[in-house]
C-alpha positions in Angstrom: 37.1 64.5 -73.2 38.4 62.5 -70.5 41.1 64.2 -68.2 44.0 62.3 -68.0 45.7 62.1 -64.9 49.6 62.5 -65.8 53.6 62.4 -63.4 56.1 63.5 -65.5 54.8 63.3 -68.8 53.5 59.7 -68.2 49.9 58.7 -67.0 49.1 55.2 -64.9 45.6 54.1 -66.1 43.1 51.6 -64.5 41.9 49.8 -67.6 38.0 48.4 -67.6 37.3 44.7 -66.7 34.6 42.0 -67.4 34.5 38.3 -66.0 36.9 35.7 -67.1 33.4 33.1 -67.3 30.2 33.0 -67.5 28.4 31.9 -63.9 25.0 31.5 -63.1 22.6 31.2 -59.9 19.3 30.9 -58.6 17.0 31.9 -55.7 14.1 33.6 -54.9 13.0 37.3 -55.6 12.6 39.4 -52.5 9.4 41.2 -53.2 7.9 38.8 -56.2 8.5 35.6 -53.7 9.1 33.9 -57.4 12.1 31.6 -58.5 15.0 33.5 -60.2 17.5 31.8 -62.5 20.4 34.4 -63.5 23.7 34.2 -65.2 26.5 36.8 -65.3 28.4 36.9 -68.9 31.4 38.8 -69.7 31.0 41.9 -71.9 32.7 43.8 -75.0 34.5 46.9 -73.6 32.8 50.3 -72.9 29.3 48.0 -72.6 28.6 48.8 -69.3 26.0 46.7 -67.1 23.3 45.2 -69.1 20.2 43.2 -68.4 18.3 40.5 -70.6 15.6 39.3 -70.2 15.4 35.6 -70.7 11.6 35.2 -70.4 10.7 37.5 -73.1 11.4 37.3 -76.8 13.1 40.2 -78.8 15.8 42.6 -78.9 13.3 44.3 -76.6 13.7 42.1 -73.6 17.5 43.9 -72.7 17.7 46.9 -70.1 20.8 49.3 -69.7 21.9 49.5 -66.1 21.6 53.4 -66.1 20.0 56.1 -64.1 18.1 57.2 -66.3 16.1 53.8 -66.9 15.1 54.2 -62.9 11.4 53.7 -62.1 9.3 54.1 -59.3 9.8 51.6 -56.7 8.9 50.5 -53.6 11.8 49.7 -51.2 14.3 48.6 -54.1 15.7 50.2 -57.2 13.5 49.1 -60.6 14.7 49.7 -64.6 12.7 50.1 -67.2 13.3 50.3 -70.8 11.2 52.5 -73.6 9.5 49.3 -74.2 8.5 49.1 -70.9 10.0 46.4 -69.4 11.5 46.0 -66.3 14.1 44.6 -64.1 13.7 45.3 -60.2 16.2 44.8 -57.0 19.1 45.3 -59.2 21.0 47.2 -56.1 23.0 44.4 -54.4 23.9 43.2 -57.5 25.2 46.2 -58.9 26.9 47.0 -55.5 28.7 43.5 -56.1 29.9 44.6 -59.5 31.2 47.6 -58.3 33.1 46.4 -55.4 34.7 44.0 -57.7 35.5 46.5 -60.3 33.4 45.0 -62.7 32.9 47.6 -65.9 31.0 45.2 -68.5 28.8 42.7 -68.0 25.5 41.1 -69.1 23.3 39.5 -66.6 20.8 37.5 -67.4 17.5 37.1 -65.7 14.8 34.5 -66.0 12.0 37.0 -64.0 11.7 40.8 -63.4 13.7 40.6 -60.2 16.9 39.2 -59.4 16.9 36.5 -56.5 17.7 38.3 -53.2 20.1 35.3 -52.5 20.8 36.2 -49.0 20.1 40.1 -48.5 23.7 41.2 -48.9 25.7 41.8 -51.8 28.1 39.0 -51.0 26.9 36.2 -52.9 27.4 38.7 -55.6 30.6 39.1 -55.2 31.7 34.9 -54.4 30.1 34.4 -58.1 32.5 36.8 -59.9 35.3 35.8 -58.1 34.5 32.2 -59.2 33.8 33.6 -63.2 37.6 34.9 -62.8 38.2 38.8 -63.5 40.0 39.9 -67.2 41.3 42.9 -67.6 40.4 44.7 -71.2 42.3 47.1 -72.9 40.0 49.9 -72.6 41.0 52.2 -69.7 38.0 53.0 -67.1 36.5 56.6 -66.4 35.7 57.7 -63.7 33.2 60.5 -62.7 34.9 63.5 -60.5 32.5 65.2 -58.8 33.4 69.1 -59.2 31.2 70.6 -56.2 28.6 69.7 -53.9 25.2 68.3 -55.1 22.5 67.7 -52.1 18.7 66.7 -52.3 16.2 66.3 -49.8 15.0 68.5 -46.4 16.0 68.6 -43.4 14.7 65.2 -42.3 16.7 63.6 -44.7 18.8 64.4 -47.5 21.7 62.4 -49.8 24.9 64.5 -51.3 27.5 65.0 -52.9 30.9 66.5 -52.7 34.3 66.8 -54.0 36.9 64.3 -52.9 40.1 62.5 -53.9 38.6 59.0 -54.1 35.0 57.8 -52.8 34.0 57.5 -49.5 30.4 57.0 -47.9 28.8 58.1 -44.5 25.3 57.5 -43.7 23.4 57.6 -40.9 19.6 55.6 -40.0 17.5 56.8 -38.0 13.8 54.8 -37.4 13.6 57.1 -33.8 11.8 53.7 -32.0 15.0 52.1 -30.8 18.0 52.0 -30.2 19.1 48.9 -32.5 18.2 51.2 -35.3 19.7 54.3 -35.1 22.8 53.3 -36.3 25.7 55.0 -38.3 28.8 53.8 -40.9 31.4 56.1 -42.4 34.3 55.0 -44.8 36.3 54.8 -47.5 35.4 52.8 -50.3 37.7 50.5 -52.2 37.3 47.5 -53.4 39.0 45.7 -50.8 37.2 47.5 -47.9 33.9 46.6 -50.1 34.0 42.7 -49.7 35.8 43.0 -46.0 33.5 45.9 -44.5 30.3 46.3 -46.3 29.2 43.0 -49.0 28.1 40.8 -46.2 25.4 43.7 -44.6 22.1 42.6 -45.1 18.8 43.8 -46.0 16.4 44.8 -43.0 13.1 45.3 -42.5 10.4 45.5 -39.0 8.1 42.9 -38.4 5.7 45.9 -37.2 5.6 46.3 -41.5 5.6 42.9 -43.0 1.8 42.8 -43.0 1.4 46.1 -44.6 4.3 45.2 -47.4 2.9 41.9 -48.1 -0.8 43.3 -48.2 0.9 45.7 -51.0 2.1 42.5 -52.9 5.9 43.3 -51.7 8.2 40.7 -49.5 6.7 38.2 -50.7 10.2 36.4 -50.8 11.5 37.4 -47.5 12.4 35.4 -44.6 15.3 35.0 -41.9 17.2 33.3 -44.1 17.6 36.4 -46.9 16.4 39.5 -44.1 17.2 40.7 -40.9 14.3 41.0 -39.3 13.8 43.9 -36.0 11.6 43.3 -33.5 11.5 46.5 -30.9 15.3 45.9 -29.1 15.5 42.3 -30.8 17.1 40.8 -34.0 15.2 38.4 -34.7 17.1 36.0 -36.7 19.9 32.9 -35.2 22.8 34.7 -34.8 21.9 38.2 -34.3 23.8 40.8 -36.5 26.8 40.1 -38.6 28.6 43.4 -37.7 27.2 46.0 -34.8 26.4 48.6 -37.3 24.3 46.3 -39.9 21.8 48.4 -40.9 23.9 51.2 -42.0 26.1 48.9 -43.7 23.8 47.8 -45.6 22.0 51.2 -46.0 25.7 52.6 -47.5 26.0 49.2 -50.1 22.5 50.3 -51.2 24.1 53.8 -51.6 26.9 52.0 -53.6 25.0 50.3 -55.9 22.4 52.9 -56.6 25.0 55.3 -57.4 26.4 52.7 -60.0 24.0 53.5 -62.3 25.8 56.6 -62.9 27.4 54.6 -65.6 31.1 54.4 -64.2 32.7 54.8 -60.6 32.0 58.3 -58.9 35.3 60.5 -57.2 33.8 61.9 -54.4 32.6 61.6 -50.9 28.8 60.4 -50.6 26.6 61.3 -47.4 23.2 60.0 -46.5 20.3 60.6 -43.4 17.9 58.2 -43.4 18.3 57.9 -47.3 16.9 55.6 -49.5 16.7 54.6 -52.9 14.4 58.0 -54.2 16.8 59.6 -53.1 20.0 58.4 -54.5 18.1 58.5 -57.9 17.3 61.8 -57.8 20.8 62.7 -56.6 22.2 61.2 -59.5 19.6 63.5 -61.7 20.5 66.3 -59.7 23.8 65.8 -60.4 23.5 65.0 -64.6 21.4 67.8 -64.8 24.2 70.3 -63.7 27.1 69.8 -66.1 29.1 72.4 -63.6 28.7 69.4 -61.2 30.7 67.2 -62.6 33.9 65.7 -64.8 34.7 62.8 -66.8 38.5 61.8 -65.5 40.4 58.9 -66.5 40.3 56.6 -62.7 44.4 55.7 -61.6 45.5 53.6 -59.5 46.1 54.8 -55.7 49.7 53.2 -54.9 50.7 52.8 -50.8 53.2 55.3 -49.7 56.4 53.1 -49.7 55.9 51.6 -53.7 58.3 53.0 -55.9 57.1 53.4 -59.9 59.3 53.6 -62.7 57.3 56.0 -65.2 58.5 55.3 -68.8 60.3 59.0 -69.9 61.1 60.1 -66.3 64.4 61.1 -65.0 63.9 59.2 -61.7 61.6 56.7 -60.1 58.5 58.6 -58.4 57.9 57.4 -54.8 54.5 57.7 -53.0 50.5 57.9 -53.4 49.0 58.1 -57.3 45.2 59.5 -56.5 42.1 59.4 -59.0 
């Protein structure tokens, strides 16, 4: 059973949310190079993240947004249902929903990739703030991590630990230059998601995009949805949107991968030169180990100086509420 965080008798929930509307979009998948339609519907409470299918008939044609539907993939994160079909890049998109505080949702897609839109999570994000958020009655859970969880070697590794909310520090590494050994460590909530980390990017080296295309991948990429490194140079107008882009973007991966966990995680997340293998196999690390981990009911964490009156308490409690 859920722990309920309580003051005084009284606990102060976060309840689950979906989107107000229905929105939809298009663009073009990163790896397939195909046109994507999609649409983001609200969901029933305790849903979770689900996608449909729109090309393919049958009750078949929906996949749950879940760990344990993760497939091999090359250089994105792929479900795959027991019916064997699949939805692929679902990582910024599920980074978007998280940093919005989106619980249930159904997304439909018109390929088996979702359109890369502009390699960051942000356009994401600007489409369920336009849907409108609704709050359901249904209060979220949260996933406490109870003690450290680590896979990898010593080259690199993802892990982790107990904390009091969720942070993320990672660290890239590529050893050839400068512009890409790069580092970003922080706090995550959903306010320091759209201002800090939504807008990073996807990356890749143009030393690689013969070898990925030749291996039918990035098909879809371009300047306009990738940053592109070229030895010391950034290759697109503009340069980088923030200093450390890479490993912003490498920690939103992080955040969307570790979605699939099925709610938000409590605890502090760190990566070296991490990737998608390895979140998954983090996240079966941790399932696997039910000494690793807690269901807890997610509260709100309140600024120092707000004062809350707590129904059946004596006097009003001042200070910080923690998940």
């Amino acid at each position: 059973m859920p722990d309920d965080n309580a003051l005084n008798g009284a606990a102060i929930t976060i309840r689950q949310k979906t989107l107000r509307n229905s929105v939809h979009c298009s663009g073009i998948g990163l790896h397939s190079g195909a046109t994507v339609a999609m649409s983001i519907h609200p969901a029933p409470e305790n849903a979770g993240i689900r996608f449909h299918r729109t090309d393919l008939a049958g009750k078949n044609a929906s996949v749950a947004a879940s760990w344990r539907n993760v497939v091999d993939a090359q250089l994105c994160t792929a479900l795959q249902n027991e019916a064997g079909v699949m939805v692929a890049t679902v990582e910024h998109a599920m980074a978007a929903l998280y940093g919005c505080g989106i619980d249930n949702a159904d997304i439909e897609v018109s390929a088996g990739e979702l359109p890369i839109m502009d390699g960051s999570a942000w356009p994401f994000v600007f489409l369920i703030e336009c849907a409108g958020i609704r709050e359901q009655a249904a209060p979220r859970r949260a996933i406490g991590i109870a003690k450290r969880v680590e896979v990898g070697d010593s080259h690199r590794w993802a892990a982790l630990s107990p904390a009091e909310d969720f942070s993320v520090s990672v660290a890239v590494d590529y050893g050839d230059c400068a512009i890409a050994r790069q580092r970003y460590d922080g706090r995550v909530s959903e306010e320091n998601f759209k201002g800090e980390l939504a807008r990073a990017r996807t990356y890749g080296f143009l030393t690689d995009a013969e070898q990925l295309r030749a291996a039918g991948l990035a098909r879809g990429a371009s300047l306009d949805n990738a940053i592109v490194v070229e030895g010391e140079r950034v290759l697109n107008r503009g340069g980088l949107r923030y200093a450390n882009e890479l490993a912003r973007h490498k920690a939103l991966d992080a955040i969307g991968d570790l979605y699939l966990a099925g709610a938000p995680i409590v605890g502090a997340f760190e990566g070296l030169r991490s990737g998608h293998k390895l979140y998954h196999r983090l996240l079966a690390a941790l399932f696997a180990d039910d000494a690793a981990w807690r269901w807890t009911t997610q509260t709100p964490a309140l600024p120092a100086d707000i004062v809350v009156m707590v129904p059946g308490a004596a006097d009003p409690v001042q200070g910080r509420l923690s998940a």
